[in-house]
KEKE-3310 file (N, C-alpha, C; in steps of 0.2 Angstrom, whole numbers, plus 5000, padded with zeros to 4 digits):
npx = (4951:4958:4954:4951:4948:4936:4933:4927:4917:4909:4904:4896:4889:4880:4874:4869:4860:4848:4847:4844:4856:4868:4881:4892:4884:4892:4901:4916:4913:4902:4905:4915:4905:4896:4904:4908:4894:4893:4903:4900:4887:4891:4902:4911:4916:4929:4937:4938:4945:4957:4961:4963:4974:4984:4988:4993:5005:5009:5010:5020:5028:5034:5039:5049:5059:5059:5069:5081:5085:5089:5100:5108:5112:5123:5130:5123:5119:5131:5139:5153:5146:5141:5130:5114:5101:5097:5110:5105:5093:5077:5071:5079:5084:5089:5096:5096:5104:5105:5113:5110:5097:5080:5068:5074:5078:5067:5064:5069:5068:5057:5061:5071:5062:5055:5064:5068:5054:5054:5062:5069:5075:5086:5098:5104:5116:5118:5128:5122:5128:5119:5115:5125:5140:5143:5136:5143:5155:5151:5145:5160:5167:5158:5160:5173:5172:5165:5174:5188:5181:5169:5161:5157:5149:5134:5129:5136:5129:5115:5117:5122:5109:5100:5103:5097:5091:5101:5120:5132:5145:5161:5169:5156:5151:5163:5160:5150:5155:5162:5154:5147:5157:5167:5182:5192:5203:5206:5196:5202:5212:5208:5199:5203:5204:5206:5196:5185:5181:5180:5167:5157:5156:5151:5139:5133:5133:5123:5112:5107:5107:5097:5086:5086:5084:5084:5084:5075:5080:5075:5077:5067:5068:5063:5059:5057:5057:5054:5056:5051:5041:5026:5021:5023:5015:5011:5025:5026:5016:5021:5032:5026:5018:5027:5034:5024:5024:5018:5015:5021:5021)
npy = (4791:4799:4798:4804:4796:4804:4814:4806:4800:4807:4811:4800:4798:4808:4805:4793:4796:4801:4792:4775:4765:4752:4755:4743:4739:4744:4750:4751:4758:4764:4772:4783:4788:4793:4801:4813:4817:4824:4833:4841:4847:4854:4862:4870:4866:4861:4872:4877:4867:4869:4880:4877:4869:4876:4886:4878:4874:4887:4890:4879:4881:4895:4890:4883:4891:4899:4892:4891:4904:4902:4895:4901:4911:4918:4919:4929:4941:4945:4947:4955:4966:4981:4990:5001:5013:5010:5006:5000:4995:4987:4977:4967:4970:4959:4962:4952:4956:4961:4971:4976:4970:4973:4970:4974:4986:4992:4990:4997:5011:5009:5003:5014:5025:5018:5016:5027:5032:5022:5022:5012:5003:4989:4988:4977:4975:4962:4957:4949:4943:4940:4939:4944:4948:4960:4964:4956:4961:4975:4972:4969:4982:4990:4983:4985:5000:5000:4995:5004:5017:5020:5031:5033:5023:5022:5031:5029:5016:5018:5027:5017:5008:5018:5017:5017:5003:4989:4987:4993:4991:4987:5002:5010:5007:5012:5024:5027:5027:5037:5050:5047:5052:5045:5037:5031:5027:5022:5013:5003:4997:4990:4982:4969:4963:4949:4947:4952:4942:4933:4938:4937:4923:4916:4924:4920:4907:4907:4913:4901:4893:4897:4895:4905:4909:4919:4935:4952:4946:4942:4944:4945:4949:4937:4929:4924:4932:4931:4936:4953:4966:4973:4986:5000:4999:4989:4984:4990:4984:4970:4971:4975:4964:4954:4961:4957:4945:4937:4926:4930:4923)
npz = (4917:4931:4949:4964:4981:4988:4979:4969:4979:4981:4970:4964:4977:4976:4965:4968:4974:4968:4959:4963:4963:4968:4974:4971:4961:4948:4936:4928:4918:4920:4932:4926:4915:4925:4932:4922:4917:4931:4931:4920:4922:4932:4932:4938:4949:4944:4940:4956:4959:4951:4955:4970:4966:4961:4972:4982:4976:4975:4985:4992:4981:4987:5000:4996:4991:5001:5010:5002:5001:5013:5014:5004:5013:5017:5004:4999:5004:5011:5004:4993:4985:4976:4983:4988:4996:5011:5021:5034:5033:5035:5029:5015:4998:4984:4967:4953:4940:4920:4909:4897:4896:4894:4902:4914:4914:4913:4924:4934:4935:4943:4954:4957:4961:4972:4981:4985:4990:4999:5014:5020:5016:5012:5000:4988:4971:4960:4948:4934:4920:4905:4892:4881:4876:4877:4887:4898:4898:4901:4913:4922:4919:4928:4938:4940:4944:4953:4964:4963:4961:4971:4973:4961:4955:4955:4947:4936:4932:4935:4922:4913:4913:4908:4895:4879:4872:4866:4872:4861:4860:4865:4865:4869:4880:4888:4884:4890:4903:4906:4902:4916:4924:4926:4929:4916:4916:4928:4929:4919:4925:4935:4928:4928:4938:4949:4960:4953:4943:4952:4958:4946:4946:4956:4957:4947:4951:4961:4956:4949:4959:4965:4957:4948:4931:4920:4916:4924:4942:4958:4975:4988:5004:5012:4999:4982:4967:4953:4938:4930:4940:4937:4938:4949:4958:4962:4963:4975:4982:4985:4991:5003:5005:5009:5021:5031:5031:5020:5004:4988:4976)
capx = (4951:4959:4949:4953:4941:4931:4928:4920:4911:4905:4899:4894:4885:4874:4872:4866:4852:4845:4846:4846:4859:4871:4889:4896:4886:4894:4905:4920:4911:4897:4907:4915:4900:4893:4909:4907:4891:4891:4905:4896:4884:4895:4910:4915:4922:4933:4939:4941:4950:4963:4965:4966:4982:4989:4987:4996:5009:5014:5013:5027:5037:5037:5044:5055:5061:5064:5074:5083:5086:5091:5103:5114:5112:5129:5132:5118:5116:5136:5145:5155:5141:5136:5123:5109:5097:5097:5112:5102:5087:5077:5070:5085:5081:5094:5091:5101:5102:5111:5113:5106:5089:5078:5064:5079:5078:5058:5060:5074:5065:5051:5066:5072:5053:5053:5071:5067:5049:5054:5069:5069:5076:5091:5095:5109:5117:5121:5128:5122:5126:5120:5112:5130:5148:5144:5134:5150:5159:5149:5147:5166:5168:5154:5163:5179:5172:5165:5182:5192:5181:5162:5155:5154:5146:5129:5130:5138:5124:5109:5118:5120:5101:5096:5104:5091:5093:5107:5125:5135:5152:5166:5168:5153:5152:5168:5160:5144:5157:5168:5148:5146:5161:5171:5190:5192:5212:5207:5194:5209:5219:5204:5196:5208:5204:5203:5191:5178:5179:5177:5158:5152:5156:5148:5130:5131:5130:5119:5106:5105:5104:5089:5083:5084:5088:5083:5085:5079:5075:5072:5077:5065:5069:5064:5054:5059:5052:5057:5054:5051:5035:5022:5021:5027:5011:5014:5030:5026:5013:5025:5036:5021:5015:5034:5034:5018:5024:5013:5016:5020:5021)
capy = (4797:4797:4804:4803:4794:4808:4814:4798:4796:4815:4811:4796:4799:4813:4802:4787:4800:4802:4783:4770:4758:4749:4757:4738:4734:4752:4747:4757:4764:4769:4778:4788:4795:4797:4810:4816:4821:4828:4840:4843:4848:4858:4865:4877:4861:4862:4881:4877:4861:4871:4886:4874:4866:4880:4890:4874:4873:4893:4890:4873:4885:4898:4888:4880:4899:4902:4886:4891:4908:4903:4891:4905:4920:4922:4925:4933:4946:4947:4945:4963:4969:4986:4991:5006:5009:5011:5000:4996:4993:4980:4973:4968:4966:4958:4960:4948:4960:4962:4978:4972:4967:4976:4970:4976:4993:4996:4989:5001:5017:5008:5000:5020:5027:5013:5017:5036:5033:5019:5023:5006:4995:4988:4986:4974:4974:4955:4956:4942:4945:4934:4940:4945:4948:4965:4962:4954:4967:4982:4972:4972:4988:4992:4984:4988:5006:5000:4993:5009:5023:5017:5036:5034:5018:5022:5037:5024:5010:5023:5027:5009:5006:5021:5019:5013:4998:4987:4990:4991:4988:4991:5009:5013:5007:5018:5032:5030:5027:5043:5052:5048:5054:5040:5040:5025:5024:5021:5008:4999:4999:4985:4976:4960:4960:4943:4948:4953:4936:4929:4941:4934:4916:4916:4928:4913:4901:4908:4912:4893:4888:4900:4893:4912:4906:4926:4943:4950:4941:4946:4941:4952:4949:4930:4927:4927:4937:4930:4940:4961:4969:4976:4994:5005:5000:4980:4984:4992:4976:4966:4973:4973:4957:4953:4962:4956:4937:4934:4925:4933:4919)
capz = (4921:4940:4953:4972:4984:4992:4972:4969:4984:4982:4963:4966:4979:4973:4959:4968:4980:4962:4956:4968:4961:4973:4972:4970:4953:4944:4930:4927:4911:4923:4935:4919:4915:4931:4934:4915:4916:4935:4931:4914:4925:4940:4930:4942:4952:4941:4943:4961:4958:4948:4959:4973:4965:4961:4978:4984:4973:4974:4994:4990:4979:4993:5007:4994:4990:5010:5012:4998:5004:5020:5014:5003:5015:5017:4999:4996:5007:5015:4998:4992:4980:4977:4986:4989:4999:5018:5022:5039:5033:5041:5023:5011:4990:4980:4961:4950:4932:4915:4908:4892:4897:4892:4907:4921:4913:4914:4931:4936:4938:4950:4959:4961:4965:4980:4987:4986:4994:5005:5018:5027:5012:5009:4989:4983:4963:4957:4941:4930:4911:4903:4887:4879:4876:4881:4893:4902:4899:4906:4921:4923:4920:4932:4945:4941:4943:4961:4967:4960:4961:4972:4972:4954:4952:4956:4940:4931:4935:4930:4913:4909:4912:4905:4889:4875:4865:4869:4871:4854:4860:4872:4867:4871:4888:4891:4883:4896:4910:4904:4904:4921:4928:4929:4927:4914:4917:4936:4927:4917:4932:4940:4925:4926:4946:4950:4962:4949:4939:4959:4960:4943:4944:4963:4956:4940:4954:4966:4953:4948:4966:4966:4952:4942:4925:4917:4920:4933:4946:4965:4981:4992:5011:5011:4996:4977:4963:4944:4933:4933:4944:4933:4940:4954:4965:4962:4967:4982:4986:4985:4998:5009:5008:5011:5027:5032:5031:5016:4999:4983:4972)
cpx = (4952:4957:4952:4946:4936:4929:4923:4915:4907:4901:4895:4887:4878:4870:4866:4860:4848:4844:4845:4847:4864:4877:4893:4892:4887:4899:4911:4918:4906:4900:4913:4910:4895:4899:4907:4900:4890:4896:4903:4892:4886:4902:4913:4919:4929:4940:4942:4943:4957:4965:4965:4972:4985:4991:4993:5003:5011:5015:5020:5031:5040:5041:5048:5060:5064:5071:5081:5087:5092:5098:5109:5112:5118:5131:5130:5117:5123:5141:5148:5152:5141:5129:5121:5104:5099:5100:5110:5097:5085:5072:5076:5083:5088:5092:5100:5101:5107:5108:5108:5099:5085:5071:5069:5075:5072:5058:5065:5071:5060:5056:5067:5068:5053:5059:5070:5059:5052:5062:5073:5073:5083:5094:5104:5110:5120:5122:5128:5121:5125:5116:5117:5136:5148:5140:5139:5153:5157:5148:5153:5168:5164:5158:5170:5178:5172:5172:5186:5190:5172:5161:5153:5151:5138:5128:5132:5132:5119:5108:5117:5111:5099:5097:5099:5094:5099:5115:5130:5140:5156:5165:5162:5150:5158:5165:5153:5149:5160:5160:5145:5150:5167:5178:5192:5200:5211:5202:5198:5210:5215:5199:5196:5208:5203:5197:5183:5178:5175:5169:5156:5153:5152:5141:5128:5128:5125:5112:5103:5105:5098:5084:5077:5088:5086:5084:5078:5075:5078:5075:5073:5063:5068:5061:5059:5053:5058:5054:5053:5044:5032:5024:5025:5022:5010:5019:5030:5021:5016:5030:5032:5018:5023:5035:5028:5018:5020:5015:5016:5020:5014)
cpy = (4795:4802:4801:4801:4798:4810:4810:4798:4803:4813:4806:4794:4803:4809:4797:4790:4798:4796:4778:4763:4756:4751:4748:4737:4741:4749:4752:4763:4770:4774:4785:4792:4797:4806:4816:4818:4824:4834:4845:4850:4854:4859:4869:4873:4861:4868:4881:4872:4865:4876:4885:4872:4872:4885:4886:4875:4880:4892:4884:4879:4892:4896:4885:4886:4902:4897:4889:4898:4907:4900:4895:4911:4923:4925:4930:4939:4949:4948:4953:4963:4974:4987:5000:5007:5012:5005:4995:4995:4986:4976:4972:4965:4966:4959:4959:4953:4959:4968:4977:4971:4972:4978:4972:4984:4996:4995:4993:5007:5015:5006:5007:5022:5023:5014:5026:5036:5029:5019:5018:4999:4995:4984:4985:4971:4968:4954:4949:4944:4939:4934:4941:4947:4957:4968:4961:4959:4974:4977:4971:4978:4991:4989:4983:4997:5005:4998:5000:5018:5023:5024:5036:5028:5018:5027:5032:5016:5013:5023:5020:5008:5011:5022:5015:5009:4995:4988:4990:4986:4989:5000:5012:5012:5011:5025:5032:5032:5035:5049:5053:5051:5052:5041:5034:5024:5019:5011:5001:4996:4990:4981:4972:4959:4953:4942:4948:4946:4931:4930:4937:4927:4915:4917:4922:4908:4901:4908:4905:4890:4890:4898:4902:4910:4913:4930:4945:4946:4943:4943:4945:4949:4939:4924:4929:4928:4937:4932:4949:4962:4974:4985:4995:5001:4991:4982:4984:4986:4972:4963:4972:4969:4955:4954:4960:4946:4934:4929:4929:4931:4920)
cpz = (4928:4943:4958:4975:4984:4985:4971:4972:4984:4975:4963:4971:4980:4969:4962:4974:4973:4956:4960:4964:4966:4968:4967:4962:4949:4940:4932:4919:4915:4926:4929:4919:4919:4933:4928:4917:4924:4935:4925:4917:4932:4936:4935:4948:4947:4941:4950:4962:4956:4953:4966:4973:4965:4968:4982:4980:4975:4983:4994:4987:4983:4998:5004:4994:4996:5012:5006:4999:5010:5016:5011:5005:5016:5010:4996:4996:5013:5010:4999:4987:4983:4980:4986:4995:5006:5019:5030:5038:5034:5032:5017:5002:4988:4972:4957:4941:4927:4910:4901:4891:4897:4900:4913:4917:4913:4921:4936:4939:4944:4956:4962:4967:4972:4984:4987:4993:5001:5010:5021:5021:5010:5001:4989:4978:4964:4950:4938:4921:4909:4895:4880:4881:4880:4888:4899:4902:4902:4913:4926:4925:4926:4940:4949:4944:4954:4965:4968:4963:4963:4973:4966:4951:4951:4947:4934:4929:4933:4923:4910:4908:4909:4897:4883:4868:4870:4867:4867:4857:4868:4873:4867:4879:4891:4889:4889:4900:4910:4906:4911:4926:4929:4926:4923:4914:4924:4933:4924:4921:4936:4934:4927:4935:4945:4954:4958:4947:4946:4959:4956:4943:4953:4961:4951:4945:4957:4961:4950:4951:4967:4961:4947:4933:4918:4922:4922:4937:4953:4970:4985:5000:5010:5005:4989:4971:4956:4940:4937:4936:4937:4933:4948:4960:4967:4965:4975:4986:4989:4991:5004:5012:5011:5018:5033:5032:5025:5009:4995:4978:4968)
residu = (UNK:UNK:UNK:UNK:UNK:UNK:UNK:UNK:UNK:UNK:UNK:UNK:UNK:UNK:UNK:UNK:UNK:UNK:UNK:UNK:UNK:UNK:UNK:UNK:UNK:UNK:UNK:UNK:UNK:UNK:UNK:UNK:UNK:UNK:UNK:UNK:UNK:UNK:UNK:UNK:UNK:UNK:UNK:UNK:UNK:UNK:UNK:UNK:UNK:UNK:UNK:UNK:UNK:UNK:UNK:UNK:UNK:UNK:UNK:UNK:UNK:UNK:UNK:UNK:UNK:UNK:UNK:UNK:UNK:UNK:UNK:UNK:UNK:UNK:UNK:UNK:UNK:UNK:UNK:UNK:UNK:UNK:UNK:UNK:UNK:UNK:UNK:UNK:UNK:UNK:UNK:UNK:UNK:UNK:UNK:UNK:UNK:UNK:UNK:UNK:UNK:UNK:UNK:UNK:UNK:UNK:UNK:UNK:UNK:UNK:UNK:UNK:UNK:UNK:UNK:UNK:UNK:UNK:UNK:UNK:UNK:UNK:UNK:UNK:UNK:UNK:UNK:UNK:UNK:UNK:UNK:UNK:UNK:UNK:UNK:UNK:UNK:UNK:UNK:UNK:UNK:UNK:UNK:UNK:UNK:UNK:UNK:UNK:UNK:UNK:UNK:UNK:UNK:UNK:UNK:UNK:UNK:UNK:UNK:UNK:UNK:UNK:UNK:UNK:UNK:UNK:UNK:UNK:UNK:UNK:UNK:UNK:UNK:UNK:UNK:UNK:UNK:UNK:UNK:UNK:UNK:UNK:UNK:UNK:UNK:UNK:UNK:UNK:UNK:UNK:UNK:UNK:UNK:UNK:UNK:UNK:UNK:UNK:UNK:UNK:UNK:UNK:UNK:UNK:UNK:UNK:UNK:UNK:UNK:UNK:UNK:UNK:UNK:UNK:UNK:UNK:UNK:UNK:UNK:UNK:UNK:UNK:UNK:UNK:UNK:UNK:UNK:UNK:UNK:UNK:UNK:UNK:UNK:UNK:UNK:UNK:UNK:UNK:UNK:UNK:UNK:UNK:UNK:UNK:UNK:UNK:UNK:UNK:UNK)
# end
């Protein structure tokens, strides 16, 4: 068992009020079960032992999280993605998604709910398919539509998340997009942009320097958020402690 000094000299020391043996004749067997039975005895060191570490460590993966932040702001937060949102807002969330995912789509409507309540946020799409071929594919088409035709990409963006279950095919990504308004000749027209292959092989990167390796995952002003938000009123915490300098790890 490895203890740190101050452990020792704390169990140890309790021990030897209530024995009077000299630290130096202690065996390594005795100090064993002197710790053995005084945590026996005081579990709850334990308890705040561990939720010391971890307090520690989500504070380290924060700051790792801001540096990491800082380091790709330019493509994070100046790249050509769609965006939502108050384009001046003084809070900016990125969310890396794939149409496919099933936790993007639960986490979709509270995204809205929080850009309808909150006026002041800036909301940036990163497509990242990564769960399939048509996954890949609706994200093309989605930002062939924004290249082509951006009042219909938001309409086109909604239906994809709201469609249930994942996405058969091609033709049915053109029948949502045809659904929403969109013009799929104009869609043609910008699939094979080179531009779009530029977006996804940039968000692919970016979400591996951010160490997002699923769907979705968060940039929220300087802090990240792997994984979807429980509910509407977590969500809205989140943002709060965010703007309040706080942790949300």
């Amino acid at each position: 068992m490895k203890i740190t000094h101050a452990l020792f000299a704390a169990l140890t020391g309790a021990t030897l009020l209530a024995a009077p043996v000299q630290a130096s004749e202690l065996t390594k067997s005795d100090v064993e079960q002197i710790v053995r039975d005084y945590l026996v005895k005081n579990p709850e060191i334990l308890v705040e032992m561990s939720n010391a570490l971890r307090a520690k460590q989500e504070s380290q993966q924060a700051e790792n999280d801001k540096t990491l932040i800082e380091a790709h702001a330019k493509q994070l937060f100046a790249n050509k993605d769609p965006e939502s949102g108050n384009p001046k807002g003084s809070l900016t969330v990125v969310e890396f998604f794939d149409y496919n995912c099933g936790y993007c789509k639960r986490a979709h409507p509270l995204v809205q709910q929080l850009l309808d309540e909150d006026k002041d946020i800036r909301y940036i799409y990163k497509q990242f398919p990564i769960l399939s071929e048509t996954s890949y594919y609706a994200a093309r088409a989605a930002l062939a539509v924004q290249l082509g035709q951006p009042d219909k990409f938001q309409a086109f963006h909604d239906k994809l998340y709201a469609h249930q279950g994942s996405l058969a095919d091609e033709a049915q990504v053109q029948a949502i997009a045809k659904s929403a308004g969109v013009d799929w000749s104009k869609v043609e027209a910008k699939i094979k942009d080179g531009s779009i292959d530029q977006n996804l092989g940039t968000n692919r990167a970016l979400a591996e320097a951010m160490s997002i390796s699923g769907t979705p995952g968060f940039i929220i002003g300087d802090q990240i958020l792997r994984g979807a938000p429980r509910d509407l009123a977590s969500l809205k915490a989140i943002v709060k402690d965010v703007r309040a300098g706080k942790s949300i790890q």
